[in-house]
C-alpha positions as CSV (number, residue, x, y, z in Angstrom):
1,X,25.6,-23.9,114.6
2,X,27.5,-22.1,117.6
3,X,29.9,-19.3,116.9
4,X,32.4,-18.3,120.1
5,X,32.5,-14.6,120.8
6,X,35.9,-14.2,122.1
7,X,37.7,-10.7,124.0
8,X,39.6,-9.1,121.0
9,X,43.0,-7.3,120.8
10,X,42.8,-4.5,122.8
11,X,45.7,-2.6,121.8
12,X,49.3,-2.3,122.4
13,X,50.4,-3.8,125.9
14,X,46.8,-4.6,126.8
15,X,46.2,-8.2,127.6
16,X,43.0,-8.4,129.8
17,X,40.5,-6.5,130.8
18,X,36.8,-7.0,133.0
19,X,33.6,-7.3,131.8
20,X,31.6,-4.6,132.6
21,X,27.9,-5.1,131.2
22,X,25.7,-8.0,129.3
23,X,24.0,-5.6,126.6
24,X,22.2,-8.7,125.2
25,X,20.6,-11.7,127.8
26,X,20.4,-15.2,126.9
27,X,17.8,-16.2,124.3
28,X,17.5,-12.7,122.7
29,X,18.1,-12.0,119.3
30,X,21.4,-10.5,117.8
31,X,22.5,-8.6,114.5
32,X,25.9,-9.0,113.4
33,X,28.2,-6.3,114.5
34,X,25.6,-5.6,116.7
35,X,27.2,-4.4,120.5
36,X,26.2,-7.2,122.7
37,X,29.1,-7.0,126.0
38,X,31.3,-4.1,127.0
39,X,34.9,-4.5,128.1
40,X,36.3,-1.9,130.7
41,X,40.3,-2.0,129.9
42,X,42.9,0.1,132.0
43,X,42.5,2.9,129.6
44,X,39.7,2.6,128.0
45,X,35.7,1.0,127.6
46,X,35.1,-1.0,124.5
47,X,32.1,-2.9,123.1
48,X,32.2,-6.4,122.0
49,X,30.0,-6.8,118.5
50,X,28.5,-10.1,117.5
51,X,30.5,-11.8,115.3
52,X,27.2,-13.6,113.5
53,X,23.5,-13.3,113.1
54,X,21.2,-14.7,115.7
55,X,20.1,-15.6,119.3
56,X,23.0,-15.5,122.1
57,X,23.3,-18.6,123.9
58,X,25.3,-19.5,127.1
59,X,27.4,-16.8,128.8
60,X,30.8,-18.0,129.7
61,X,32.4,-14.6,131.4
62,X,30.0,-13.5,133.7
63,X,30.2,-9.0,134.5
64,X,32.6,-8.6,136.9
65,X,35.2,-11.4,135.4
66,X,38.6,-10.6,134.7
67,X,39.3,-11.9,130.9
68,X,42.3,-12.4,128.9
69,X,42.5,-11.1,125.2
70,X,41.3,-14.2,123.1
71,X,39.1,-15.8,126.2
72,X,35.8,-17.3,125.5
73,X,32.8,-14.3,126.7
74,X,29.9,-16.5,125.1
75,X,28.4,-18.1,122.4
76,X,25.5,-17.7,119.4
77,X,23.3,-20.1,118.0
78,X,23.3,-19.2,114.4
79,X,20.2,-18.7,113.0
80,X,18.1,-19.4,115.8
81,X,14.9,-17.8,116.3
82,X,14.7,-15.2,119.7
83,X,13.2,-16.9,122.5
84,X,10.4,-14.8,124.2
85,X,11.0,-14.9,127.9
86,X,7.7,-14.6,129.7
87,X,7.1,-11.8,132.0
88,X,8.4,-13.5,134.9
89,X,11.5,-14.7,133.7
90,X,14.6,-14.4,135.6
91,X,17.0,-10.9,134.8
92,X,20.4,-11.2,133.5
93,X,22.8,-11.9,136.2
94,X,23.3,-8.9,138.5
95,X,26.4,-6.6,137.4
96,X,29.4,-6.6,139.7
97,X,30.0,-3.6,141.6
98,X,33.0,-2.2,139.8
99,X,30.0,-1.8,136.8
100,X,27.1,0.1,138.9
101,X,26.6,1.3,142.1
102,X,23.9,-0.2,143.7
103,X,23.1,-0.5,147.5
104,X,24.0,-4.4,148.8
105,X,21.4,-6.9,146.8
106,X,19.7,-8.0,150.1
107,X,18.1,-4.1,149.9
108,X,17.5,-3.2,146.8
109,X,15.2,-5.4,143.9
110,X,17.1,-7.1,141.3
111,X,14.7,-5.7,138.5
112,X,15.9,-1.9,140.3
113,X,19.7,-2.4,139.8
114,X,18.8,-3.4,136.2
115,X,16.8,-0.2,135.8
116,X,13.0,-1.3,135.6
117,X,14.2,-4.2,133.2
118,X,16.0,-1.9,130.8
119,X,19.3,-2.5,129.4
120,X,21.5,0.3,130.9
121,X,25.5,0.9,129.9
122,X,27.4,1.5,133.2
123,X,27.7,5.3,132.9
124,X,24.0,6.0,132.0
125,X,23.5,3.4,135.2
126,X,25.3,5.7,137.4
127,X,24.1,8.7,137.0
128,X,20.2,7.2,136.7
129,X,21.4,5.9,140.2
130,X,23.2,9.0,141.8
131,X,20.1,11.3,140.6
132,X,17.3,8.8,142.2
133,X,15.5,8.8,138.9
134,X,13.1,5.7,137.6
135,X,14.9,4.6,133.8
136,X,11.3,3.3,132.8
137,X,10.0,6.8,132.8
138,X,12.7,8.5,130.8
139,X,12.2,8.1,127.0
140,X,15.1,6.7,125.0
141,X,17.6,8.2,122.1
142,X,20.3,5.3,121.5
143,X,20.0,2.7,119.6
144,X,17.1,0.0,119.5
145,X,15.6,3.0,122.3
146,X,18.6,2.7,124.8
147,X,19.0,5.2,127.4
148,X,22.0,7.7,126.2
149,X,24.1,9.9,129.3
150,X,22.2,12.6,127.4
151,X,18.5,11.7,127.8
152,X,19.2,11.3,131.7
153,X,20.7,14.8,131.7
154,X,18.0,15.9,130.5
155,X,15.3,13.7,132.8
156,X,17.3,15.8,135.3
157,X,17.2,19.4,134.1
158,X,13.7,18.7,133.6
159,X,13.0,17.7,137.1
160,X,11.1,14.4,135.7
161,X,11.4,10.4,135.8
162,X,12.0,10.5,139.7
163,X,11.8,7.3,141.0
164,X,8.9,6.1,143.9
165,X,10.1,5.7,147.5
166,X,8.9,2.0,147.2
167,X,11.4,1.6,144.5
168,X,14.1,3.8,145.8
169,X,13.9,2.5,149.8
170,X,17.4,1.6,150.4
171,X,16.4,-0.9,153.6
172,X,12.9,-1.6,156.0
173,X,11.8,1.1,158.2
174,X,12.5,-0.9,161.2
175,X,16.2,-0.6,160.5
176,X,16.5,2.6,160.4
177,X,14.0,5.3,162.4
178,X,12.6,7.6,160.0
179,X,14.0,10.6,162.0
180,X,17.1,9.7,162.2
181,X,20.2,11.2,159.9
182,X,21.3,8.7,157.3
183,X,23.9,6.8,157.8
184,X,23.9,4.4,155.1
185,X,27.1,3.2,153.3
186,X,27.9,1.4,149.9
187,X,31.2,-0.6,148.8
188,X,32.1,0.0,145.2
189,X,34.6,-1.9,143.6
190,X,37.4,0.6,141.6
191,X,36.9,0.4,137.5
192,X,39.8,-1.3,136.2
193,X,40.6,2.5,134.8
194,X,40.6,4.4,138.3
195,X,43.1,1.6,139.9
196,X,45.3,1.9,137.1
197,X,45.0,6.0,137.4
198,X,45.6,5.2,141.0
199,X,48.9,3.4,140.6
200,X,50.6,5.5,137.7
201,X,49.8,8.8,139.7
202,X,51.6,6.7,143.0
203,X,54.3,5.8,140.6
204,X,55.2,9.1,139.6
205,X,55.0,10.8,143.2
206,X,57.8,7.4,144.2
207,X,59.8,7.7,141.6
208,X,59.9,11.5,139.9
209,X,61.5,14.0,141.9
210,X,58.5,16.5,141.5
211,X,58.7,19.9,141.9
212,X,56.2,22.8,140.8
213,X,56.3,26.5,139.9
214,X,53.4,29.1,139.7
215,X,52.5,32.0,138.0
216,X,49.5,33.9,136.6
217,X,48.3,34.9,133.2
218,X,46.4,38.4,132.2
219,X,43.6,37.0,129.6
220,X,42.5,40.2,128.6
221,X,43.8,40.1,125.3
222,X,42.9,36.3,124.7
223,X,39.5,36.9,125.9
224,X,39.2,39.8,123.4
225,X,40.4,38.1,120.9
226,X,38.0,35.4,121.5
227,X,34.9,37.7,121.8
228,X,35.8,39.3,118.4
229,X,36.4,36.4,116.1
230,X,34.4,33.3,118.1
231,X,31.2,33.8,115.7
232,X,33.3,34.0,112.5
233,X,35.9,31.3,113.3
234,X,32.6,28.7,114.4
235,X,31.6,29.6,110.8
236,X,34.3,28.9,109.0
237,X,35.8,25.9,111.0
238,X,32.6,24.7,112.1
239,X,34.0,24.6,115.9
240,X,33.6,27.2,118.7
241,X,37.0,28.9,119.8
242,X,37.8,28.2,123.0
243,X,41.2,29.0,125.3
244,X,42.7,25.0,124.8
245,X,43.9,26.5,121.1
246,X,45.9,29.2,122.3
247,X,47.1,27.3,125.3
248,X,48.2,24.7,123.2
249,X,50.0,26.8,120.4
250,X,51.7,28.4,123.3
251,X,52.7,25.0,124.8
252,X,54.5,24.0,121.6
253,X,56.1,27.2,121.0
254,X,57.5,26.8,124.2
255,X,58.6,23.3,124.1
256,X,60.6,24.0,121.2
257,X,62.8,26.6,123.1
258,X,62.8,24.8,126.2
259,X,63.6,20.8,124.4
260,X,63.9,19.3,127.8
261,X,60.8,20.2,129.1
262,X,59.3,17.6,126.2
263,X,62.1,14.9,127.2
264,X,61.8,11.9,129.2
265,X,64.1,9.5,130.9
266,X,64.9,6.3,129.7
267,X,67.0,4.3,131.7
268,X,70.0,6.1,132.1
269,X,69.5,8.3,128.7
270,X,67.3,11.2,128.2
271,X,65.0,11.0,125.1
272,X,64.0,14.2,123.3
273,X,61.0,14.8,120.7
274,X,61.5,17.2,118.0
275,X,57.2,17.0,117.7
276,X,54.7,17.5,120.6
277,X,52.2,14.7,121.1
278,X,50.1,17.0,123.6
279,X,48.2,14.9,125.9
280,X,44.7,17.1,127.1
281,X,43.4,15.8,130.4
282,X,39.5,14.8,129.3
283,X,36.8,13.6,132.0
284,X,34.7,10.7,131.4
285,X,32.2,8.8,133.1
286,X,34.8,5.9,134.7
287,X,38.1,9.0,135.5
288,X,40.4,11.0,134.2
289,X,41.2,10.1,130.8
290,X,44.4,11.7,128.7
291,X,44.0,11.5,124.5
292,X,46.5,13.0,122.8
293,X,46.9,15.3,120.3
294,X,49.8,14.6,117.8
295,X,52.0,16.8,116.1
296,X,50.1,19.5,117.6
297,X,52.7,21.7,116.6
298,X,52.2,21.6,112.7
299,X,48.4,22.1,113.7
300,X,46.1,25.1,113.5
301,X,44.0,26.4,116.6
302,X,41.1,26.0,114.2
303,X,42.6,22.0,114.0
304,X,43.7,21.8,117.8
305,X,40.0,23.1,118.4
306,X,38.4,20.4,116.5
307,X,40.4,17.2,117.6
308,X,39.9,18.6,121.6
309,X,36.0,18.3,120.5
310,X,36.2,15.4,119.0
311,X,38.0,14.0,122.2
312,X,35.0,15.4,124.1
313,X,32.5,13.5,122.3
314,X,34.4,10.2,122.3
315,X,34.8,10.4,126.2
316,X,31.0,11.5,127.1
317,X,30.4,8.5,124.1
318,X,32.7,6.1,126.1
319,X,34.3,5.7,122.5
320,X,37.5,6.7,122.5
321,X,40.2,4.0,121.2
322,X,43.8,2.8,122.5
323,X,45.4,5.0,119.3
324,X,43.5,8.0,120.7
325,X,45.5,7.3,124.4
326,X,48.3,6.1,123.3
327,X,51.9,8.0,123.4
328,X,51.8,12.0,124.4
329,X,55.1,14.1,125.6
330,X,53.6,16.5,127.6
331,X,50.1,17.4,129.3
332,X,47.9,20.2,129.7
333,X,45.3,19.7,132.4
334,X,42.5,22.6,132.9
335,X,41.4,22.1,136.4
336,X,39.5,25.4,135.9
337,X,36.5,23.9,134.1
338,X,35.6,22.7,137.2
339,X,36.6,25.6,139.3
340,X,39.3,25.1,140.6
341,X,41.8,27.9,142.0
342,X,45.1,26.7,142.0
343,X,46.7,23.4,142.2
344,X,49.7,21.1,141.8
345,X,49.4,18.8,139.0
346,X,51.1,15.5,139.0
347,X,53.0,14.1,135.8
348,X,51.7,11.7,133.5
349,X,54.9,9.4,133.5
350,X,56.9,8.7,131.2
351,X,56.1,12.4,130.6
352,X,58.3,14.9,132.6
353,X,55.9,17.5,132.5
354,X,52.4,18.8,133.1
355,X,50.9,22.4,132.9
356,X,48.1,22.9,135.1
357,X,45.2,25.4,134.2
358,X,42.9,27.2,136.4
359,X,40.0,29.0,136.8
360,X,39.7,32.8,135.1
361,X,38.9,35.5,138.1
362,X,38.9,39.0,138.0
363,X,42.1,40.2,140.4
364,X,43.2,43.9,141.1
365,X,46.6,43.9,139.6
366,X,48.9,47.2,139.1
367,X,49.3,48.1,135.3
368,X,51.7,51.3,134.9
369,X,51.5,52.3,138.0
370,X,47.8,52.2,138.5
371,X,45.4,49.2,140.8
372,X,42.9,47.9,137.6
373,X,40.4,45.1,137.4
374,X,42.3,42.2,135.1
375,X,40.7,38.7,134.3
376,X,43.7,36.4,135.9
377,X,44.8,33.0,135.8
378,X,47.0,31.1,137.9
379,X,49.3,28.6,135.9
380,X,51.0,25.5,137.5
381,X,53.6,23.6,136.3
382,X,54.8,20.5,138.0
383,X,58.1,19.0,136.7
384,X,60.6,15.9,137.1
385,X,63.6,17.2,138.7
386,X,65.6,15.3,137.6
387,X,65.8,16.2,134.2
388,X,64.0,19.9,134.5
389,X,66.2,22.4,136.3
390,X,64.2,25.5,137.9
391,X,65.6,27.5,135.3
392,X,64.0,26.0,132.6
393,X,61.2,25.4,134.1
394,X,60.5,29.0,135.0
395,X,61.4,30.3,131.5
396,X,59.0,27.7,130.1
397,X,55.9,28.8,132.3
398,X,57.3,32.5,131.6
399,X,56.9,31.8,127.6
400,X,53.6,30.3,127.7
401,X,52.6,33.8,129.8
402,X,54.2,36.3,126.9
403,X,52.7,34.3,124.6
404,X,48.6,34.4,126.3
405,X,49.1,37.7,127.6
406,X,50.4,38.8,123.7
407,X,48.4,36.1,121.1
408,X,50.3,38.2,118.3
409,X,53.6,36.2,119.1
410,X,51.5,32.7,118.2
411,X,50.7,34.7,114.7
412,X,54.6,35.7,114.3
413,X,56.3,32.8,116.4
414,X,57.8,34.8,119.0
């Protein structure tokens, strides 16, 4: 008997997404519930589980396809007994470039862009790709021995699993002189996430009328703070303190003076939120993803801490859910994880605002007089005109300053 494994709802507004990876090949054996396709949506990665027990037959939706919510992906013969493929059998059909990043087929072995016959998720692919390593060499932690982002990592901090030039040469010798610079090139297809990251962030610069203001931050006293209590509060709350919880009780207090800085427009009518629903800019392996924390303003730091973890995981996991993305009234982004300096944030529409972190730095500032040594951050916040006015935008960014620079006001909601 055949069972149809079909795309499943994929949340609100979602009605297709592509296929991004065959876990399971023809012939092999399946458990029920057991992951055996991933989906890549405009928001989020999702795994398709088997619906039944046994072998998976024909696939219908080949990697690469673009499927609509209820299409036909495959089917399972129920019951049936796991054909063993001999050692020359063919590999599953070649993933599509959105899916890996290989160099063009005619160059590279199709048992190499499968990753020495193992079954690799996109991500873990990737990076096992951009780090030159052999997958066959690197010992696995996921389920049924799958490779996990996390046993590459540490292939690569340990300087092992390199692959062998024969398995790494990228084309013949006689194309390309072995003296010569490199100039090879590769074409890779945008993940159905990046082009839709691509188009709101184009939307918003077309149709907001986007402005940003600066200003910097002393994080003396928040860095004090931290240093004090950090090996206490990860004792208690069984999560380390980190600057997102202040930032993000200072956000709220902020957006309850300043209301319109958490509105949005709505045809010709401006919405306000009497709650925050504050979306934290997370990176994953396919972009820039932006989960939400709600009703962060009736949450703890201790509680703020623990869902910006938990965001963490999901996203290096590839696990976070349309619920987790879904909604959010303003953004924090914290471009200083990565270093950077300064920037100019763009909005996360139908949002009207986003508040742009940086990197800490020691700076010579004057303090009463005198030039002192002060750990300093710049702070950005980019706005939509046409709702913001400068003044409230500056009084905004100049709360969320008294209230880092003094952490007592988050204790006495000043």
């Amino acid at each position: 008997m055949a069972t149809e494994v079909k795309v499943p709802t994929l949340g609100e507004s979602v009605t297709e997404a592509t296929v991004g990876q065959w876990l399971k090949k023809p012939g092999e054996a399946v458990k029920a519930d057991e992951p055996i396709v991933s989906l890549e949506t405009d928001k989020v990665a999702v795994d398709v589980p088997a619906p039944v027990a046994g072998t998976l037959g024909d696939i219908i939706a080949k990697e690469g396809d673009t499927v609509n919510v209820g299409a036909l992906l495959a089917m399972i013969n129920e019951g049936a007994a796991a054909t063993s493929a001999p050692a020359t059998a063919a590999p599953a059909p070649a993933a599509k470039a959105e899916a890996v990043a290989p160099a063009p087929a005619a160059s590279a072995p199709a048992d190499e862009e499968e990753g020495g016959n193992l079954t690799l998720s996109p991500a873990v692919r990737r990076l096992v790709l951009e780090h030159g390593l052999d997958p066959s060499k690197i010992r696995g932690s996921g389920k049924d021995g799958r490779l996990t982002k996390d046993d590459v990592m540490a292939a690569v901090a340990a300087g092992t699993a390199k692959a062998t030039a024969s398995a790494s040469a990228a084309a013949p010798a006689a194309e390309a002189p072995a003296a010569g610079p490199s100039r090879k090139q590769e074409r890779v297809k945008m993940t159905r996430l990046r082009q839709t990251v691509a188009k709101r962030l184009k939307e918003a610069q077309n149709t907001a009328a986007l402005l940003t203001t600066y200003n910097d931050v002393d994080m003396t006293n928040v860095i004090e703070a931290r240093a004090k209590y950090k090996d206490l509060f990860e004792k208690k709350h069984g999560v380390r303190l980190g600057f997102m919880g202040f930032f993000t009780k200072a956000v709220c207090m902020a957006l309850r003076d300043i209301p319109g800085v958490n509105a949005q427009i709505e045809g010709d009518e401006i919405v306000y939120n009497d709650f925050a629903d504050i979306s934290v800019a997370v990176s994953a392996p396919n972009g820039l993803v932006v989960p939400v924390i709600r009703n962060a303003e009736s949450l703890s730091v201790a509680d703020i801490e623990k869902t910006i973890g938990s965001f963490g995981k999901k996203a290096k996991e590839g696990t976070l859910t349309m619920d987790d993305m879904k909604g959010g009234t303003f953004t924090i982004s914290n471009g200083g994880v990565f270093g950077s300096l300064l920037s100019s944030p763009i909005i996360n529409p139908p949002q009207s605002a986003v508040l742009g972190l940086h990197r800490i730095e020691d700076r010579p500032v004057v303090r009463d007089g005198q030039i002192v040594i002060r750990p300093m951050m710049y702070l950005a916040l980019s706005y939509d005109h046409r709702l913001i006015d400068g003044r409230e935008a500056v009084t905004f960014l100049v709360a969320v300053k008294n209230a880092i620079e003094d952490p007592t006001r988050l204790l006495i909601d000043l």
